[in-house]
C-alpha positions as CSV (number, residue, x, y, z in Angstrom):
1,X,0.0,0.0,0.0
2,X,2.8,2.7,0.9
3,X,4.2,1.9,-2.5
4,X,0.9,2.8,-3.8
5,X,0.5,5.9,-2.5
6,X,4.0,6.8,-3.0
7,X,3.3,6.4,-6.9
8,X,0.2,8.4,-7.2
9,X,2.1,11.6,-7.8
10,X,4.5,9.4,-10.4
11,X,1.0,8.4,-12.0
12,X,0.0,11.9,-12.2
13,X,2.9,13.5,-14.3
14,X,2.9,10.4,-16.7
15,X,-0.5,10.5,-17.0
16,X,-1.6,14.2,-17.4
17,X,-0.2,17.2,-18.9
18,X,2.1,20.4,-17.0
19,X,3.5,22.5,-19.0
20,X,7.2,22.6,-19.3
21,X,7.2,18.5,-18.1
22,X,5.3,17.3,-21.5
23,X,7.8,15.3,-23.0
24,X,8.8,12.2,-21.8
25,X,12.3,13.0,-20.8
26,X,10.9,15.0,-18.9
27,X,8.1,13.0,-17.5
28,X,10.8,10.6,-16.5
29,X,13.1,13.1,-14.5
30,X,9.9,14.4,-12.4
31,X,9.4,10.7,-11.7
32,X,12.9,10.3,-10.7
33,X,13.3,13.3,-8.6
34,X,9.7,12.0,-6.8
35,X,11.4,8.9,-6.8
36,X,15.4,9.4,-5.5
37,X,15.5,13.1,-4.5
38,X,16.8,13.6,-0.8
39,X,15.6,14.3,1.6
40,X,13.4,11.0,1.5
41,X,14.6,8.6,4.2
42,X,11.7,9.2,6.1
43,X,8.8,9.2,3.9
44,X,10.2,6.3,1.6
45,X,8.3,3.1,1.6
46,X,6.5,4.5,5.0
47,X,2.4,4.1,5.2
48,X,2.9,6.1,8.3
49,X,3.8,9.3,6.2
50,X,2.4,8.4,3.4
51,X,-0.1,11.8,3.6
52,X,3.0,13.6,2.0
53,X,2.9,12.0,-1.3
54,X,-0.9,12.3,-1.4
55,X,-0.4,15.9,-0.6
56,X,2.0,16.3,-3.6
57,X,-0.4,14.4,-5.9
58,X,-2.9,16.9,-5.4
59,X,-0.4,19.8,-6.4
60,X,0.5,18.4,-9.8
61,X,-3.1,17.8,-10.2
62,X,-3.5,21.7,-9.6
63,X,-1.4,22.1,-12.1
64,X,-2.1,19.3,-15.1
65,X,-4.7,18.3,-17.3
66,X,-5.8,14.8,-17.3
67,X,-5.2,13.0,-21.1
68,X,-8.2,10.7,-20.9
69,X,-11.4,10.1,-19.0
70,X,-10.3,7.3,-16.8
71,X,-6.9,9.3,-15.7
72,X,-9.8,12.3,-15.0
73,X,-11.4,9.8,-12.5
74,X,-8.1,8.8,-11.1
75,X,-7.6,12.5,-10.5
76,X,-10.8,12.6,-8.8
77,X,-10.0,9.9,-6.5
78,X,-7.2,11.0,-5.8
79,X,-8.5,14.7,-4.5
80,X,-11.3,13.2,-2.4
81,X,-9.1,10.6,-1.0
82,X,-6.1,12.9,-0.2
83,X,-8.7,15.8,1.4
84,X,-9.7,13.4,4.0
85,X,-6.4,11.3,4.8
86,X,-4.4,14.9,5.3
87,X,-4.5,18.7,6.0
88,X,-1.8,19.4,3.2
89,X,-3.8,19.7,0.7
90,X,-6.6,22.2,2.4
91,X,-4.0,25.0,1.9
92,X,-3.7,24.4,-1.7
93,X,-8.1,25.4,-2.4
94,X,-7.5,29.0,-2.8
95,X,-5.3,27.7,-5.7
96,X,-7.5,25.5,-7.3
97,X,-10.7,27.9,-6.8
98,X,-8.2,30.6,-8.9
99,X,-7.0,28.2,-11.6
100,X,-10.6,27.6,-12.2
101,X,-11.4,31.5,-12.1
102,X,-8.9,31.8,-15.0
103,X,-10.4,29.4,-17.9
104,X,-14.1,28.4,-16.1
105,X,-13.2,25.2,-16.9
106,X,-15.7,22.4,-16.0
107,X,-13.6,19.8,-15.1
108,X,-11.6,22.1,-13.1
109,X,-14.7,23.3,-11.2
110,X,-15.5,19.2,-10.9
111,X,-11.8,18.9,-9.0
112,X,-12.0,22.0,-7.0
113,X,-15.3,20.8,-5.3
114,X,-14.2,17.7,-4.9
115,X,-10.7,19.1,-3.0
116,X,-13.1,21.6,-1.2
117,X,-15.4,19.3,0.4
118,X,-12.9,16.5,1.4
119,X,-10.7,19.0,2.8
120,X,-13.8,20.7,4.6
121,X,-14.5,17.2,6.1
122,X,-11.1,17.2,7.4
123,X,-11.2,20.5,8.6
124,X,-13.9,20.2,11.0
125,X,-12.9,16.4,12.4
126,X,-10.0,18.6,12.9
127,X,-11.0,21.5,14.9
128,X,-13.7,19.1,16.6
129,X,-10.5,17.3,17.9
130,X,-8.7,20.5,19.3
131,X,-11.3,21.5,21.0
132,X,-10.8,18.8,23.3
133,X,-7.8,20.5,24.6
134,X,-4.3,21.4,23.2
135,X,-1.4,23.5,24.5
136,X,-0.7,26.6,23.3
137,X,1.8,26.4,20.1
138,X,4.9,27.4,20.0
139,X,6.1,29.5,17.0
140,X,9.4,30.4,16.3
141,X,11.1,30.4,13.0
142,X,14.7,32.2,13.1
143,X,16.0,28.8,12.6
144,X,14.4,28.3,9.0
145,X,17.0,29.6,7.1
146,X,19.8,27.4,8.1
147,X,17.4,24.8,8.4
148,X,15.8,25.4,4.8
149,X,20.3,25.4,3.6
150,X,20.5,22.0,5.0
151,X,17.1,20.7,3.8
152,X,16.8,22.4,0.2
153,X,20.1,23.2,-0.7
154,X,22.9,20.8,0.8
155,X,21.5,17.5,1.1
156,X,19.7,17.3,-3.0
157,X,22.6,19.0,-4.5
158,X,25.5,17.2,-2.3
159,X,24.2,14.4,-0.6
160,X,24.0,12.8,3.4
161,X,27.7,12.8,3.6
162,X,28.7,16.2,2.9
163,X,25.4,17.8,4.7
164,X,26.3,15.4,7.8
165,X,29.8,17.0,7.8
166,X,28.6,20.6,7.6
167,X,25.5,20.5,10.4
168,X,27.9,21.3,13.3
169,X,28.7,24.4,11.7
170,X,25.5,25.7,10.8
171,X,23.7,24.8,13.9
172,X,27.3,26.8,15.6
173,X,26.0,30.0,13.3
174,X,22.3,29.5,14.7
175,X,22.9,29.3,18.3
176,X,25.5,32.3,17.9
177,X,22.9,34.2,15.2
178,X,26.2,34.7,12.8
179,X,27.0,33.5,9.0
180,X,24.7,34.7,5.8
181,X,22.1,32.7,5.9
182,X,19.5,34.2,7.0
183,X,20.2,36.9,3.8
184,X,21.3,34.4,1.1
185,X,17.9,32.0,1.4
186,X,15.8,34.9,0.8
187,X,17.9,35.9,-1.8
188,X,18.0,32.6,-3.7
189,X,14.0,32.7,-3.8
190,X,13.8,35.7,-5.5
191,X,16.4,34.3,-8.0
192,X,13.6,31.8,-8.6
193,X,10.8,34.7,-8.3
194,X,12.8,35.8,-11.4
195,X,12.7,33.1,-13.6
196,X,8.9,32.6,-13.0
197,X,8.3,36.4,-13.6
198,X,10.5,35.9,-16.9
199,X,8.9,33.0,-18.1
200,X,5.1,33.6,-16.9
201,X,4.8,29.9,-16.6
202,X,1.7,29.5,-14.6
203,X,2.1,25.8,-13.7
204,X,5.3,26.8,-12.9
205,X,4.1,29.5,-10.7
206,X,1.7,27.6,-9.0
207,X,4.5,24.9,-8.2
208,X,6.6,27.7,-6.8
209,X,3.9,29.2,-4.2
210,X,2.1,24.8,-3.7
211,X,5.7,25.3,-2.3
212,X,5.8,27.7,0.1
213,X,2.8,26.8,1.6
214,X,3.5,23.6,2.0
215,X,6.8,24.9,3.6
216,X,4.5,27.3,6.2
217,X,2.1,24.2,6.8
218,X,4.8,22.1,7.6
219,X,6.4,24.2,10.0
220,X,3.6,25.5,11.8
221,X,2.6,22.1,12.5
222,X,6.4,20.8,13.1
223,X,7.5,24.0,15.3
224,X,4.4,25.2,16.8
225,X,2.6,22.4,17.6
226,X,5.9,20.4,18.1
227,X,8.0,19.8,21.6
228,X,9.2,23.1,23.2
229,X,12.5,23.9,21.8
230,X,12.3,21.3,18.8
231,X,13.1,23.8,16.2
232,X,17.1,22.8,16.4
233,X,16.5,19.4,15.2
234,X,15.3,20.2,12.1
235,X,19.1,21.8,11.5
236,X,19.8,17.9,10.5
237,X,20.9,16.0,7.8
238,X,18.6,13.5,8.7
239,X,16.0,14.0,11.4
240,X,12.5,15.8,10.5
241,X,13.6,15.2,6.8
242,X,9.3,14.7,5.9
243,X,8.4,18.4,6.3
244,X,10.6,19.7,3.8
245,X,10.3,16.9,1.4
246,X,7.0,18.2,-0.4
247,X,8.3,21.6,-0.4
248,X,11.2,21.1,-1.7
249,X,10.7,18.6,-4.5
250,X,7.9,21.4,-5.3
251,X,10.5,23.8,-5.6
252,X,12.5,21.9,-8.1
253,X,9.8,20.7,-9.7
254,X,8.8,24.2,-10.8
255,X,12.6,24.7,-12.3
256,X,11.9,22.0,-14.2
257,X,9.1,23.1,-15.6
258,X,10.8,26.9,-16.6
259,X,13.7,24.3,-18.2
260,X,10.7,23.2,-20.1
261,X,8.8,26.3,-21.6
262,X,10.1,27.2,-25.0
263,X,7.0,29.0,-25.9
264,X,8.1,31.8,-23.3
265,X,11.5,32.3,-24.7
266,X,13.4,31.9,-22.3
267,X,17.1,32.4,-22.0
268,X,19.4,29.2,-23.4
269,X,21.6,29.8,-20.3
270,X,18.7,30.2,-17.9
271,X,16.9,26.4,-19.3
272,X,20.5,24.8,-19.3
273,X,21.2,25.6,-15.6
274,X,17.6,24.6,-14.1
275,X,17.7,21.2,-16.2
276,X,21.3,20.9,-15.2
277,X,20.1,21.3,-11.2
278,X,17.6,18.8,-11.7
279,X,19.5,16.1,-13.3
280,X,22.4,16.8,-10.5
281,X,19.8,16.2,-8.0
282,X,18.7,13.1,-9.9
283,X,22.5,11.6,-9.7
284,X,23.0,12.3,-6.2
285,X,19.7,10.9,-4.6
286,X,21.1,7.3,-6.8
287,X,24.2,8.0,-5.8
288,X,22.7,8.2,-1.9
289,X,20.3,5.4,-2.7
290,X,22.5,2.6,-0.4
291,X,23.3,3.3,3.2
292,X,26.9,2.8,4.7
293,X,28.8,5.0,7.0
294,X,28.0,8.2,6.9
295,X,24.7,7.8,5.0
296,X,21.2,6.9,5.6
297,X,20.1,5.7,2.6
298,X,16.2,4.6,2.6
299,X,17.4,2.9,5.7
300,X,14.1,4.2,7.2
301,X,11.6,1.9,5.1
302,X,13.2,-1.0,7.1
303,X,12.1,-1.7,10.2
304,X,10.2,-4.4,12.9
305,X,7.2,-6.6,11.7
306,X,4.3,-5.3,12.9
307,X,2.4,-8.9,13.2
308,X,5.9,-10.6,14.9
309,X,5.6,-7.6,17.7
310,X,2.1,-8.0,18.2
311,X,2.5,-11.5,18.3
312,X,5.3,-11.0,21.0
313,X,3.2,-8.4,22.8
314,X,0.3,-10.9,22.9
315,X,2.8,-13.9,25.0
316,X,3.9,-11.0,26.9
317,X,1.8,-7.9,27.6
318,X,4.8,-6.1,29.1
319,X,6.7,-6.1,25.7
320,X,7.0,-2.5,24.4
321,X,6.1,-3.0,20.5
322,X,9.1,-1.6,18.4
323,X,7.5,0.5,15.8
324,X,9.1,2.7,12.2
325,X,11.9,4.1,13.0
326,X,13.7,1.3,14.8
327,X,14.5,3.3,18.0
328,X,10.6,3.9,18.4
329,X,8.6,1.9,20.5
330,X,4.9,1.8,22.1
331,X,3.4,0.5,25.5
332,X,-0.1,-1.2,24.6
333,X,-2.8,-1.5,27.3
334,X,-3.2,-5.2,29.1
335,X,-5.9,-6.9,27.3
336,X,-9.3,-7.4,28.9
């Protein structure tokens, strides 16, 4: 099943049309960097986090076009499925309601209703939850820059090694509130900012921003609703990995579309570069693909059998039940 899910997206781009991914090299390095691109450890192979791919699904679908009937009511499934398995994808209806503003298109009208009302579901099983008592959240996001050059910059365009060897430092610069990084990630967004405003790529645009908001969401929910103080974890090469998978591939995904858009004209050096990025990124996720020292790997999608703990659990109701990751484990209650 978690192979399942973690294909939908895969299904979507070979399946539908984006502009600036329509040919099939292209189709097959989106598929790749879904596939390969870290940082993945934690959401490969995992039903647990599954939600993430399901959330990404339903951002290509904002921007593609199905290519037949029966990938139209895959698309549909997908959107009415994802809506009520995760909150992701309930910050991405203001999107679809403007994409359908701009061409009145029924089908897109079809999909954003369907995304609205699973996502409304969700919402209010949601808020009916918290009102049974949460504690207050805890925001604080001075540490997203150097978080955001470890998650989005150093691990897909260098690797686990090389990110590993470089944490100390940056989490040093944090905790001392020294080095450039809280200028040069701002600055490397607008860079981006450019491109889109030079190719006026829509799809890509909608990438770009499916992107940030998934970047807020995922912070608000890993910071501020999170442990006190947990914000310095996510200046890791490995740990908390999930939350800026999504945004991330999204961002990448959207240079790969500006590689893509001839129509716009766009500068030969400007499309070499962004396809260049993207097929780097592609080589060094294979290249990361087997653990050793020094690298995690997909490490993560191995882990206990469920059925042999519970099995162990029932002989002895004492056993704690080791659970994804390896180191986690949970006390069940005595059986009545």
């Amino acid at each position: 099943m978690a192979l399942i899910i973690m294909l939908l997206p895969v299904a979507v781009i070979l399946f539908s049309e984006i502009k600036g991914i329509e040919t099939p090299d292209k189709k097959v390095m989106a598929s790749l960097l879904i596939l390969v691109m870290v940082p993945n450890s934690e959401t490969w192979l995992s039903l647990a986090l599954s939600h993430f791919y399901q959330g990404l699904a339903v951002a290509l679908i904002l921007v593609s076009k199905a290519r037949s009937r029966w990938v139209q009511w895959f698309r549909y499934v997908v959107l009415l499925t994802a809506g009520l398995n995760t909150p992701f994808p309930g910050f991405l209806v203001p999107f679809f309601w403007i994409a359908w503003l701009l061409n009145r298109d029924r089908t897109r009208l079809i999909e954003t209703v369907a995304i609205s009302l699973s996502t409304g579901i969700q919402a209010w099983i949601v808020l009916s939850l918290t009102k049974q008592g949460m504690r207050e959240p805890d925001f604080t996001f001075d540490y997203l820059p150097y978080a955001l050059w470890v998650k989005q910059i150093l691990l897909p365009l260098r690797g686990w090694e090389y990110a590993n060897l470089k944490v100390p430092e940056i989490r040093q610069a944090f905790q001392e509130g020294s080095g450039v990084l809280p200028w040069l990630i701002p600055f490397l967004y607008l860079l981006v900012v450019a491109c889109l405003a030079k190719t006026r790529s829509l799809a890509a645009a909608f990438l770009f921003s499916s992107s940030l908001m998934m970047l807020i969401l995922s912070c608000v929910f890993a910071i501020g609703l999170g442990k006190s103080g947990s914000h310095l974890v996510h200046i890791d090469a490995v740990i908390a990995g999930r939350y800026y998978y999504v945004p991330t591939l999204l961002l990448y995904l959207s240079l790969l579309s500006i590689s893509g858009n001839k129509k716009d004209r766009i500068d030969t050096t400007v499309s070499f570069m962004t396809k260049g990025i993207v097929i780097w990124i592609i080589l060094i996720g294979l290249a990361n693909y087997f653990p050793k020292e020094g690298r995690v790997g997909f490490s993560f999608a191995r882990g206990p059998s469920w059925r042999e703990e519970v099995t162990e659990w029932r002989q002895n109701p004492d056993h704690r039940i080791r659970v994804w990751p390896e180191s986690w484990n949970l006390q069940l209650p005595p059986k009545k």
